[in-house]
C-alpha positions as CSV (number, residue, x, y, z in Angstrom):
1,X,-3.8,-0.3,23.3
2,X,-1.8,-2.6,21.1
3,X,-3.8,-4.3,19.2
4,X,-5.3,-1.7,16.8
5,X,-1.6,-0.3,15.5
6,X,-0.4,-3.5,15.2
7,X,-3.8,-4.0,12.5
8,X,-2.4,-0.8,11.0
9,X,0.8,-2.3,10.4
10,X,-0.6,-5.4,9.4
11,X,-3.0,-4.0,6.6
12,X,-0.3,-2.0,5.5
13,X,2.0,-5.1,4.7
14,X,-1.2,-6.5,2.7
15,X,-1.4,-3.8,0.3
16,X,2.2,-3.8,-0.3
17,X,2.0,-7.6,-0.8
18,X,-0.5,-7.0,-3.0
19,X,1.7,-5.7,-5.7
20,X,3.2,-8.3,-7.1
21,X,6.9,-6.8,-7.5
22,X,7.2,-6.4,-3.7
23,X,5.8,-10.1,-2.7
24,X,9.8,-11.0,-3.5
25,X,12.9,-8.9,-2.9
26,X,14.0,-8.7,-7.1
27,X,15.4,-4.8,-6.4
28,X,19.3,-5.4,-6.1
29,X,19.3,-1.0,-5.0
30,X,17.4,0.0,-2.1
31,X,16.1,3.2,-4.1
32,X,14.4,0.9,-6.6
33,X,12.9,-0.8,-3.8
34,X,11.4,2.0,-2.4
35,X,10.1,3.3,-5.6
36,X,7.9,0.4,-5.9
37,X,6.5,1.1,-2.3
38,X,6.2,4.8,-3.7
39,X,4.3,3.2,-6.7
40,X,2.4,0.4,-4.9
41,X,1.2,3.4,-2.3
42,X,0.0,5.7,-5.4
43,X,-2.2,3.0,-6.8
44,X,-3.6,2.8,-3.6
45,X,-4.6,5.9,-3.0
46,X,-5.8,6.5,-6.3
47,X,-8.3,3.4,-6.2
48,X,-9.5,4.8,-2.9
49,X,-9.7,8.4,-4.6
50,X,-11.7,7.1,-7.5
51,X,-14.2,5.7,-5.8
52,X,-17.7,6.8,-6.3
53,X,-19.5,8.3,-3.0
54,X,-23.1,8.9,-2.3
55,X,-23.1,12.6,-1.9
56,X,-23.7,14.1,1.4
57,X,-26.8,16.2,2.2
């Protein structure tokens, strides 16, 4: 089905929006660029990683 990777996709593009820096095309070097997705993906994870969870019996 279609509809659940294009969702992926599409809440992928949100969290890169979500970082400022990437909401406009400022990089003038593709490497630049893709260090920001680098960066905007590390916060990401981290946030997730961070998060407190109820621990598991």
């Amino acid at each position: 089905m279609v509809l659940p990777k294009r969702w992926i996709v599409e809440r992928f593009a949100a969290h890169l929006m979500r970082t400022r820096r990437l909401a406009r095309d400022y990089e003038r070097r593709t490497a630049s660029a893709e260090a920001m997705v680098h960066w905007s993906m590390t916060l990401l994870m981290t946030r997730r990683l961070a998060r407190s969870h109820p621990q598991r019996a």
